[in-house]
C-alpha positions in Angstrom: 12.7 31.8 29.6 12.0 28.3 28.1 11.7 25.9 31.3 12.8 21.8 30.4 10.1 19.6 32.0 13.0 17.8 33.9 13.6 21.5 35.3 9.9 21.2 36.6 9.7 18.4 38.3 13.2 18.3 40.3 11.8 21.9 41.5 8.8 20.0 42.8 10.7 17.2 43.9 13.2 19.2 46.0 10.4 21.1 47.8 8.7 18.0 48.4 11.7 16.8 50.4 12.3 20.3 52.0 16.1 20.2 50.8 17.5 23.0 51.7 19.0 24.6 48.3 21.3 27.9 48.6 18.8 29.8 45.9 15.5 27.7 46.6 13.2 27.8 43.3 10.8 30.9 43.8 7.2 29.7 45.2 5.5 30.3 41.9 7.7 27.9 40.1 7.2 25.2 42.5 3.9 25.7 42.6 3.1 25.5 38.7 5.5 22.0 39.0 2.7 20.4 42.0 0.4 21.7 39.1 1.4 20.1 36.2 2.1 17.3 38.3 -1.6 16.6 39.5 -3.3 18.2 36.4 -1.5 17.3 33.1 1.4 15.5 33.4 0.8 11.5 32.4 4.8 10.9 32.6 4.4 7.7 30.8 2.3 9.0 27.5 4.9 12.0 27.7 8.3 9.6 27.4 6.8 7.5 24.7 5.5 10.8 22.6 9.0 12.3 23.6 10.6 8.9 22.2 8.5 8.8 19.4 9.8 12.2 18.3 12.9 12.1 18.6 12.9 8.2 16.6 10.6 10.0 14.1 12.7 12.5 13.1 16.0 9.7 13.5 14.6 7.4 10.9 12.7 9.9 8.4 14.6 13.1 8.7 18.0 12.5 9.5 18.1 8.8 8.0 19.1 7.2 10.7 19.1 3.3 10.7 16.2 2.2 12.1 14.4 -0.6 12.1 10.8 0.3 14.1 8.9 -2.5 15.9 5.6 -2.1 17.2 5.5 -3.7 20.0 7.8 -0.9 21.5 5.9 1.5 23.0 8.6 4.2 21.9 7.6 3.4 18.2 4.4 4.1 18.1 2.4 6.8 16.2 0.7 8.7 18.8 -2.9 8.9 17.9 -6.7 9.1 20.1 -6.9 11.3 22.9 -3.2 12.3 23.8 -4.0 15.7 23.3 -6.8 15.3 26.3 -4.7 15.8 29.3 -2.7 19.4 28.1 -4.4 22.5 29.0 -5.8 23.9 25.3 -2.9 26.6 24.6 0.1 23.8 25.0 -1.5 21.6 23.3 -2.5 23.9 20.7 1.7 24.7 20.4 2.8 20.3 20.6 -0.2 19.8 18.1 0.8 22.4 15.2 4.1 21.0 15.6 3.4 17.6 15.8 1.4 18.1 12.4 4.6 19.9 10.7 6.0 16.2 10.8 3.0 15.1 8.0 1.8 12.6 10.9 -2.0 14.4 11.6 -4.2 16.2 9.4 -8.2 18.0 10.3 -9.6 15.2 8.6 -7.6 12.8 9.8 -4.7 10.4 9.3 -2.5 12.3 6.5 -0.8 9.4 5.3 -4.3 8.3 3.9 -5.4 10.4 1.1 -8.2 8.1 -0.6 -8.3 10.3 -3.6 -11.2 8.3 -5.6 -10.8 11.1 -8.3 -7.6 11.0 -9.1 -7.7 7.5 -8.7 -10.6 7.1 -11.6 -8.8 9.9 -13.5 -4.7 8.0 -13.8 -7.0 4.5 -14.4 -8.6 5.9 -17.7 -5.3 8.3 -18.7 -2.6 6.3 -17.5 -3.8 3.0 -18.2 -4.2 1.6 -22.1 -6.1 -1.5 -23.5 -8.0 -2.1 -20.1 -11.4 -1.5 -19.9 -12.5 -4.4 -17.6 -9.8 -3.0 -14.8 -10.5 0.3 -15.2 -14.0 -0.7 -14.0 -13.8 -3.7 -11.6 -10.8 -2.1 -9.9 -12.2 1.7 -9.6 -16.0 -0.1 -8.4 -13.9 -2.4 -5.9 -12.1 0.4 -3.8 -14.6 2.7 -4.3 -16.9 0.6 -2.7 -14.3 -0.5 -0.2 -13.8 3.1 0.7 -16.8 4.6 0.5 -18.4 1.8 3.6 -16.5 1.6 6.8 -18.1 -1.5 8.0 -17.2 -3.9 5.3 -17.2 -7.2 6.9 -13.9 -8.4 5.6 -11.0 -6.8 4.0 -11.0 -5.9 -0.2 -8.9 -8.8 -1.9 -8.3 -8.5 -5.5 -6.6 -11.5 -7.7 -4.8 -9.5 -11.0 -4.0 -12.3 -13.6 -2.8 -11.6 -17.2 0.3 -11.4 -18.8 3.7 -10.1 -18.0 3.7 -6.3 -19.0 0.0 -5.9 -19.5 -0.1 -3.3 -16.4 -0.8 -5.4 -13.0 2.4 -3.7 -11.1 1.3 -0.6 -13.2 -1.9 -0.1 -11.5 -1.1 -1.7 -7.9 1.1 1.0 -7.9 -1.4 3.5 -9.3 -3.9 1.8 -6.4 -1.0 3.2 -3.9 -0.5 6.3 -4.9 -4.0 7.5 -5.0 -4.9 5.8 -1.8 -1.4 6.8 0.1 0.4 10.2 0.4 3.4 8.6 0.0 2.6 6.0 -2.6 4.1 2.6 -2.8 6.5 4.1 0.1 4.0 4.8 2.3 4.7 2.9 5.9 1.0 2.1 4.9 1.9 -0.2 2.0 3.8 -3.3 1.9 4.8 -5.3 -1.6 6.0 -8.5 -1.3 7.5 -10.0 -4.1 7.4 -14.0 -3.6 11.0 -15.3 -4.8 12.7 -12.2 -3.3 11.1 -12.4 0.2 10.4 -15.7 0.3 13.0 -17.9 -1.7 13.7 -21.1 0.3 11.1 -23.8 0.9 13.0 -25.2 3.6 12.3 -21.7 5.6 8.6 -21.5 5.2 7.9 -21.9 8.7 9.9 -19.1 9.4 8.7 -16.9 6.8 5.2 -17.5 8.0 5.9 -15.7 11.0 7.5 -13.1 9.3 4.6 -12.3 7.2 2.5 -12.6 10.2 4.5 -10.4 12.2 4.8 -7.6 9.1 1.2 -7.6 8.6 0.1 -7.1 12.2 2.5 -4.2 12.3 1.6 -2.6 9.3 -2.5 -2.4 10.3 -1.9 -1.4 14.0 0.6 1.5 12.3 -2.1 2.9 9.8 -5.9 2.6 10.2 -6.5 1.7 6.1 -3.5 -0.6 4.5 -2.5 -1.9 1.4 -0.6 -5.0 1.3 0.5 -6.2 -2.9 2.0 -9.9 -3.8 3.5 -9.8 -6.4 4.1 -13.4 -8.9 1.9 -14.7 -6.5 1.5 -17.9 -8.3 5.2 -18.8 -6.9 3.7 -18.1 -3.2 4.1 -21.7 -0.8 0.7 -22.4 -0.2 1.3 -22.4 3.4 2.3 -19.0 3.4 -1.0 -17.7 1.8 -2.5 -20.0 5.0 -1.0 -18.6 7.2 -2.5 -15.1 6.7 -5.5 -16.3 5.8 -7.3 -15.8 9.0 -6.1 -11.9 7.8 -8.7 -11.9 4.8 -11.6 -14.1 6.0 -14.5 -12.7 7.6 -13.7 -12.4 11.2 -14.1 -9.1 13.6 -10.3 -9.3 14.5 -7.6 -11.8 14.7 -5.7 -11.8 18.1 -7.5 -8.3 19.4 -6.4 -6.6 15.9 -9.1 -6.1 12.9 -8.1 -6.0 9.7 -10.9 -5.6 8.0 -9.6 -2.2 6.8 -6.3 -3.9 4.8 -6.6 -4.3 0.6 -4.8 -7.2 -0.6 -3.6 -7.7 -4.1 -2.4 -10.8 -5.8 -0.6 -10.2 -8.9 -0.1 -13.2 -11.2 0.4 -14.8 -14.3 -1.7 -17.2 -13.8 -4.7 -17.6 -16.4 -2.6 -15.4 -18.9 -3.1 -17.9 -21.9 -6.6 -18.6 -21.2 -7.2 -14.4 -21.4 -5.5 -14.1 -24.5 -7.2 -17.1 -26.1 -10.5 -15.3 -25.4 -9.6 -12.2 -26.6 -8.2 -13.9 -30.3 -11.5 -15.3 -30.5 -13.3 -11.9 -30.1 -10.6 -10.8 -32.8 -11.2 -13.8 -34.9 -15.2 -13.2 -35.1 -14.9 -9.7 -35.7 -15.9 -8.5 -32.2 -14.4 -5.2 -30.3 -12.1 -5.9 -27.3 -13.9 -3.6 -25.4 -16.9 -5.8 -25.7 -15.2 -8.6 -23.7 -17.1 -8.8 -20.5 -16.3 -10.0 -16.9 -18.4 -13.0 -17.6 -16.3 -13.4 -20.3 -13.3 -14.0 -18.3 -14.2 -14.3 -14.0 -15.0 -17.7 -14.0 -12.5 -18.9 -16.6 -9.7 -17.2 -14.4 -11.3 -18.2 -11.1 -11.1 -22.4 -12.5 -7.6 -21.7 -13.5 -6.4 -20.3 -10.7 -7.6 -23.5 -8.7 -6.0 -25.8 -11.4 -2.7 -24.4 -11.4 0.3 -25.3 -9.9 1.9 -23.1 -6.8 0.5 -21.8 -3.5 -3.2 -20.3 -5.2 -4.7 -23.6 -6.1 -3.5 -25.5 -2.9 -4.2 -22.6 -0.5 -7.1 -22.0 1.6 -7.7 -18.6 -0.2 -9.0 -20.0 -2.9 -11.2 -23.0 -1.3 -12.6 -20.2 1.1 -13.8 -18.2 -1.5 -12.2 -15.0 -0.3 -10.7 -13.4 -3.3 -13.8 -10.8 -4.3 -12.5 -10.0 -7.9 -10.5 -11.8 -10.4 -9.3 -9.2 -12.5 -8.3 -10.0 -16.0 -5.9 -8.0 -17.9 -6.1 -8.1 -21.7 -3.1 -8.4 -23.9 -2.0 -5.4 -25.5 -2.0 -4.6 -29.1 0.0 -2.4 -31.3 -2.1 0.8 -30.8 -2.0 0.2 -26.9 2.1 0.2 -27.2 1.7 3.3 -29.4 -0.1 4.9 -26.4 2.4 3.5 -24.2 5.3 4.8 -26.2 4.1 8.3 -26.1 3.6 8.1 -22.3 6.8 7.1 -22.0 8.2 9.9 -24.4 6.1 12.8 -22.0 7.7 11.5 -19.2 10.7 12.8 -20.4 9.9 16.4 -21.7 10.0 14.8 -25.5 6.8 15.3 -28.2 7.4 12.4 -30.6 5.8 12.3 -33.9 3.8 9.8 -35.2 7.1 8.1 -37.2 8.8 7.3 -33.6 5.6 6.3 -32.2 5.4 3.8 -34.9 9.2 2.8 -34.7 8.9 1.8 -31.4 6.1 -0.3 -31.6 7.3 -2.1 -34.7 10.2 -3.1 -32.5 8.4 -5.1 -30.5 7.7 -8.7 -30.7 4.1 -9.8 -31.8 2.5 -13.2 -31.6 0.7 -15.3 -32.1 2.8 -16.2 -35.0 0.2 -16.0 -37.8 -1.9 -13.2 -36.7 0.6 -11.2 -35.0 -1.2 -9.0 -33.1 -0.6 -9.0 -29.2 2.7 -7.2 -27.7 4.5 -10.4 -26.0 6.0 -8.3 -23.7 3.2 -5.9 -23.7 4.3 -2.4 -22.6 7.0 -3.5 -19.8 10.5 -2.9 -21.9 9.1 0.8 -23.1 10.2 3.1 -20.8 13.9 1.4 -21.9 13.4 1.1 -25.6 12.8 4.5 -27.1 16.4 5.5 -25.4 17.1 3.9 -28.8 15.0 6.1 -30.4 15.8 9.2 -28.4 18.4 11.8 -30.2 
């Protein structure tokens, strides 16, 4: 007979008044209520794990529409010692339940997967023509990962041209780092003019971003939190969280110091490619650009240009840790892309298509030809052309 907990504790409330009831609750039932009552029942940490549940499988099972807010007790993730107070074999039952939901794992928070292999592994498969990323990033979060009392959070400034792979590998970033990817309730991407399109509501917005931050990191223990055309941020907004990146032990009672940020921007795009027609021009290899090369070039234009970066006290604190350059893609890198592209949909193109596609795209500089001006973003679309 499965007893409801409400069952239990009207018994042991009607025998604490002495009510008389025509078919009392036998003495062993009101007993085990006292019982429960003294020994394991916390009937506040019960509702909100009840509530939780029953929201939890609302919003992610049945799709309800929900919009979650921390600050309600009900919507929080039950985590820390809410096991502590069940005798071991009921708690044994709630907590091999509880994990069938994907919200607990032996090693820890499931929604955290921190795979640094696979990470290393889609950055030097997945990724073509980007040698200095495929370093600085994997070296950045490795490092990030790997020491639990960094001192501030990991903030990473991607700059380069449009379709040269910064959304690529943010999203890469997230799906090695997150069970759920770029979906994860873990990860957060804010595009600038979609989120934040009026100037007149800035003020507003800060709050916003405030408030979406703050809920995010007391959600999930490790975050991830992308911006992406950054350059178009209001400088006021990028203050406004910068408290979130500096170097303090926590911010209003919350740390954050476990949160990645990435800034994704065009910003210092000319100045890359310049570099990299001059390594062309004297006969150099790509691959021997350097981070020297490139760091403090992108670091001066990022404080020169307009938009929130240069006014914003991000970059006058000095708290981006890596300016990440991203190289402009040449013919073979749109080849490589192509191919990708062609794999992802069950098809084995010969090296004719390949080609094709490549010579479809636009090259410049005018005279030399030889970076993709839209680098590898219109690819997935463009061999539907191609396709039979």
């Amino acid at each position: 007979m499965l007893l409801k907990l409400t069952d239990i504790g009207n018994a042991s409330e009607t025998h604490r008044r002495g009510t008389a009831e025509p078919e009392g609750p036998p003495d062993h039932l009101i007993e085990y209520a006292q019982m429960a009552r003294a020994d394991f029942f916390k009937f506040e940490s019960i509702s909100n794990v009840s509530t939780y549940y029953f929201n939890y499988i609302y919003c992610n099972i049945w799709e309800g529409d929900c919009q979650p807010h921390q600050d309600d007790a009900s919507q929080q993730v039950p985590i820390g010692d809410m096991w502590s107070g069940f005798p071991q074999y009921y708690s044994g039952i709630l907590r091999a339940w509880y994990c069938t939901l994907g919200q607990c794992c032996d090693s820890g928070d499931c929604r955290i997967t921190n795979n640094l292999t696979g990470l290393e592994r889609d950055l030097q498969v997945k990724l073509h023509g980007q040698h200095l990323v495929q370093s600085v990033v994997l070296k950045a979060i490795q490092g990030f990962i790997k020491n639990p009392d960094s001192n501030k959070p990991l903030t990473l400034s991607f700059h380069g041209w449009s379709g040269t792979g910064k959304n690529f590998v943010a999203r890469i970033v997230a799906d090695n780092l997150y069970r759920d990817g770029i979906k994860s309730e873990c990860v957060r991407l804010f595009i600038a003019p979609f989120h934040f399109p009026h100037v007149r509501l800035v003020d507003v917005y800060k709050g916003q971003l405030r408030e979406a931050i703050r809920d995010i990191v007391l959600r999930c223990p490790q975050t991830l939190f992308i911006f992406d055309e950054a350059e178009k941020l209001h400088p006021g907004l990028i203050d406004a969280i910068k408290p979130y990146m500096d170097h303090y032990d926590n911010v209003d009672g919350v740390s954050y110091r476990r949160a990645i940020f990435l800034f994704l921007s065009n910003i210092g795009g000319a100045a890359i490619n310049e570099v990299a027609l001059d390594f062309w021009h004297s006969g150099q290899n790509r691959e021997d650009i350097g981070m020297e090369d490139l760091e403090h070039l992108l670091q001066a234009e990022a404080m020169e240009a307009n938009g929130g970066f240069a006014q914003s006290e991000l970059m006058s604190g000095h708290l981006i840790d890596f300016f990440v350059p991203f190289l402009p893609l040449e013919y073979r890198h749109v080849k490589l892309c192509a191919h990708d592209a062609y794999a992802a949909r069950g098809v084995q193109p010969d090296e004719g298509t390949l080609d094709e596609v490549a010579k479809a795209m636009l090259y410049v500089p005018k005279e030399e030809k030889l970076f993709s001006a839209q680098g590898c973003k219109s690819i997935p679309q463009r061999i539907n052309f191609f396709l039979p």
